[in-house]
C-alpha positions in Angstrom: 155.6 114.5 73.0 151.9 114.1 71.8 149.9 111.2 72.8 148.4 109.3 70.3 145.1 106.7 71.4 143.0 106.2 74.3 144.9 106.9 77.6 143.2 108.2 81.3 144.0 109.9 83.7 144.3 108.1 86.9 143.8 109.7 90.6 147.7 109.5 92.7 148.1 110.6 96.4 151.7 112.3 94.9 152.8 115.0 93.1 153.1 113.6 89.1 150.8 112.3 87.2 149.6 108.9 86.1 148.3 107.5 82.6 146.7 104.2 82.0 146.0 102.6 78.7 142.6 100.9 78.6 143.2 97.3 78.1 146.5 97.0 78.8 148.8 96.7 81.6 150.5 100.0 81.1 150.7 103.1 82.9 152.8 106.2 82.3 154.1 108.3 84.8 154.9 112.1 84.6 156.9 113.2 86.9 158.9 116.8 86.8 162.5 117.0 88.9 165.3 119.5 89.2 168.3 117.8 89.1 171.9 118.3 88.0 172.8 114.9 86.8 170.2 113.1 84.7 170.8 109.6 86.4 170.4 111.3 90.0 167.3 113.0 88.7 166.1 109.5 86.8 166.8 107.9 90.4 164.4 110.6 92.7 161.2 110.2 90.1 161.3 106.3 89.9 161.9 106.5 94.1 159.0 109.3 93.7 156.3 106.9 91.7 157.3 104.0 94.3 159.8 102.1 91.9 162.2 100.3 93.5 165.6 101.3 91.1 167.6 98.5 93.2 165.1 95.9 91.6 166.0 97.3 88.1 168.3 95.5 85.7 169.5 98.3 82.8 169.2 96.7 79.6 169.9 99.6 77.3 169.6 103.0 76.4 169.5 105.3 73.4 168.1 108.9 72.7 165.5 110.5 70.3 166.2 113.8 69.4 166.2 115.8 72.9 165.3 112.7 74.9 167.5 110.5 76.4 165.9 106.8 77.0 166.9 104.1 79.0 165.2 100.7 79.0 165.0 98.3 82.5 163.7 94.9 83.4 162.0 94.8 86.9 161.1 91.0 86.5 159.6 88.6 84.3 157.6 89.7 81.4 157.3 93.6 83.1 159.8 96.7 82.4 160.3 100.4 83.2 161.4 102.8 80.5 162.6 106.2 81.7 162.6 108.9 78.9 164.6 112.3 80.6 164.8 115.9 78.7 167.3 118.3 79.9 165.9 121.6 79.8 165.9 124.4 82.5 164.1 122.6 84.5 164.5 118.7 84.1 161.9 116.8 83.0 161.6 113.0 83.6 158.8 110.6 82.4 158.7 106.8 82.7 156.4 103.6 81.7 156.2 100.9 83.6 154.8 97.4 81.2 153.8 93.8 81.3 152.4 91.4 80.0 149.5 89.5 80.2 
């Protein structure tokens, strides 16, 4: 997936990585896991990027060609979206959002 506008590259003590958008509140986190189940795998990256998924309510999912999406509130005004590609090795993204 190609990123389109300004984004940088933020310094994390773990092992993924972690894109801000000047001027907004909105980071994206890259995160690689090997998993056998996409849920289980979904679970260990948002555990990973300290995201509570107990404090997430599921609000919907859909997928885009090879990605599966799933869309979360974790309180007002503020989300996580996990985007997961099943490939040899798994790959799991996510956002996290507010707003201002």
């Amino acid at each position: 997936m190609a990123l389109i506008g300004e984004w940088d590259q933020m310094e994390t003590d773990g092992p993924y990585a972690l894109l801000d958008v000047p001027g907004i509140d909105f980071n994206m986190y890259v995160v690689t896991i090997e998993s056998d189940d996409l849920e289980a795998g979904a679970i260990t990256a948002l555990k990973l990027v300290g995201i509570d998924p107990g404090a997430l309510t599921r609000k919907g999912d859909t997928q885009f060609g090879s990605w599966f999406i799933v869309f979360y509130l974790i309180g007002e005004g503020q989300g996580v979206t996990t985007l997961a590609q099943l490939s040899r090795i798994r790959f799991i993204g996510g956002a996290q959002w507010s707003r201002r």
